[in-house]
C-alpha positions as CSV (number, residue, x, y, z in Angstrom):
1,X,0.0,0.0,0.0
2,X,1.0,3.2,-0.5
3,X,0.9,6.3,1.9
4,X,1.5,9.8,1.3
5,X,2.0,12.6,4.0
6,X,4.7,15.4,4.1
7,X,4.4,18.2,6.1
8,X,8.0,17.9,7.7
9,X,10.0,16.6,5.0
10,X,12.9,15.8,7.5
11,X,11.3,13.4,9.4
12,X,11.3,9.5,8.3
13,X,8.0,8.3,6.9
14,X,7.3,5.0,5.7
15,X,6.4,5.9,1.9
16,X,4.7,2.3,1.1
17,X,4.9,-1.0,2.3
18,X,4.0,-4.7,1.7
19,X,4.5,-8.2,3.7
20,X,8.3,-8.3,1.8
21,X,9.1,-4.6,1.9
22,X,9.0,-1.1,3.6
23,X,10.0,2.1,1.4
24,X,11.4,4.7,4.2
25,X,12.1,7.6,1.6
26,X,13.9,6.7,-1.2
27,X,15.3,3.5,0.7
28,X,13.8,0.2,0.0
29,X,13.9,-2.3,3.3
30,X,14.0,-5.7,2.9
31,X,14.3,-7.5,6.3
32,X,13.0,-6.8,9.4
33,X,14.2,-3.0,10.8
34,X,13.6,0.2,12.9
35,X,12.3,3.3,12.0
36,X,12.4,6.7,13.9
37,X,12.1,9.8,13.0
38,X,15.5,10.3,13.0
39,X,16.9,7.2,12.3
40,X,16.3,3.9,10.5
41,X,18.3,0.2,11.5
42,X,18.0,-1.6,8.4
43,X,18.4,-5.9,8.8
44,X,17.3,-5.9,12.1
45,X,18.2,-9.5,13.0
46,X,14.5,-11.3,14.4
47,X,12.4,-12.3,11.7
48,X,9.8,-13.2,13.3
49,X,8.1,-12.4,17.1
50,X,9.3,-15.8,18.5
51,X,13.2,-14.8,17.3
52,X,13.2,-11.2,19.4
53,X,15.3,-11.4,22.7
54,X,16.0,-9.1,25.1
55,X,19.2,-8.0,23.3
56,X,17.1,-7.0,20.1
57,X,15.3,-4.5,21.9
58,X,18.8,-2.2,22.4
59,X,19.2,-0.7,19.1
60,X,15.2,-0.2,19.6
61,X,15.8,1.7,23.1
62,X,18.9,3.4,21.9
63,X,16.3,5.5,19.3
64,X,14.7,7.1,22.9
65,X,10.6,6.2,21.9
66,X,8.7,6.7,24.3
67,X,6.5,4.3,22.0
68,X,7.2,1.9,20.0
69,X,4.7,-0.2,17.6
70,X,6.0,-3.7,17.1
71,X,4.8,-4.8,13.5
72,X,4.2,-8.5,13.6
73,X,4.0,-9.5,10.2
74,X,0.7,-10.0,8.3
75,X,-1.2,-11.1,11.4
76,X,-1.5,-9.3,14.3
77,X,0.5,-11.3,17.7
78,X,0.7,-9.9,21.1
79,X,4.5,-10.0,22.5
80,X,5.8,-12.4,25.2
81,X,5.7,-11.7,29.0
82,X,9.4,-11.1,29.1
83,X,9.5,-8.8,26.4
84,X,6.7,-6.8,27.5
85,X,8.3,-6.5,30.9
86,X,11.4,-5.2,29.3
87,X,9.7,-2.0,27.8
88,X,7.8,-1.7,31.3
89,X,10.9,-1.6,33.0
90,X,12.1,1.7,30.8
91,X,8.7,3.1,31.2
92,X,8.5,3.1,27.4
93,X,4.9,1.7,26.2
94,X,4.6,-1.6,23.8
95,X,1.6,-1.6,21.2
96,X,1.6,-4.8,19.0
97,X,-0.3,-4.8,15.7
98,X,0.2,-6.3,12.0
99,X,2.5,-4.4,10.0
100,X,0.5,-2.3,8.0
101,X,-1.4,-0.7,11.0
102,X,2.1,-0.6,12.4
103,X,3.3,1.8,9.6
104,X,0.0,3.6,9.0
105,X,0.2,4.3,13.3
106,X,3.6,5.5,12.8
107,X,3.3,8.0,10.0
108,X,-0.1,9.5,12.3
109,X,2.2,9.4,15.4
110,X,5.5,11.3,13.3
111,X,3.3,13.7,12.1
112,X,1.9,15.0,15.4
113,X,5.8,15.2,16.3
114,X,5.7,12.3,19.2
115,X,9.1,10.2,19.9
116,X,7.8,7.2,18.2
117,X,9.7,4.2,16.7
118,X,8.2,1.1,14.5
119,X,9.9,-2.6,15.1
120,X,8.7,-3.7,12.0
121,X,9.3,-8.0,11.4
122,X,8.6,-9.4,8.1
């Protein structure tokens, strides 16, 4: 699907996206990643929800959200106890959701200038 919004052309904004792909700009992500407004980690290494460990999360807490929308794929999945508990103990709030709500969310969230960041898995 493709999305268009541009007020703040400094900003990331997730252009389009698809099960396979996210288009961040002119840059075409392949593999799991994180998006912030300032920032994006391309090949984020879990793939999927039941391959994210605590030690995924840093380069996701190192981009200072103070939410983040996990992306799970093409079906929405809710994220396990001890990953939830890792977000609760920064006092950063978790929303799980498939990956397109997860990229339409963040481009509504970027655009009302809130420290946001997408974990998007595919």
């Amino acid at each position: 699907m493709k999305l268009t919004l541009d007020a703040n052309p400094g900003l990331n904004r997730i252009r389009s996206y698809s099960n396979s792909e996210v288009r961040v700009g002119e840059r075409v992500l392949l593999r799991s990643c994180i998006i912030a407004p300032d920032s994006v980690v391309a090949d984020w290494r879990p793939a999927r929800l039941s391959d994210l460990t605590g030690s995924d999360l840093e380069p996701l807490f190192a981009t200072r959200p103070e939410l983040v929308l996990l992306g799970t794929g093409d079906t929405h999945q809710f994220a396990p106890a001890s990953i939830r508990g890792a977000f609760v103990k920064r006092g950063i709030a978790l929303e799980t959701m498939d990956l397109g709500a997860a990229c339409r969310t963040y481009n509504i969230l970027v655009q009302e200038e809130r420290r946001v960041s997408a974990a998007l898995l595919f």
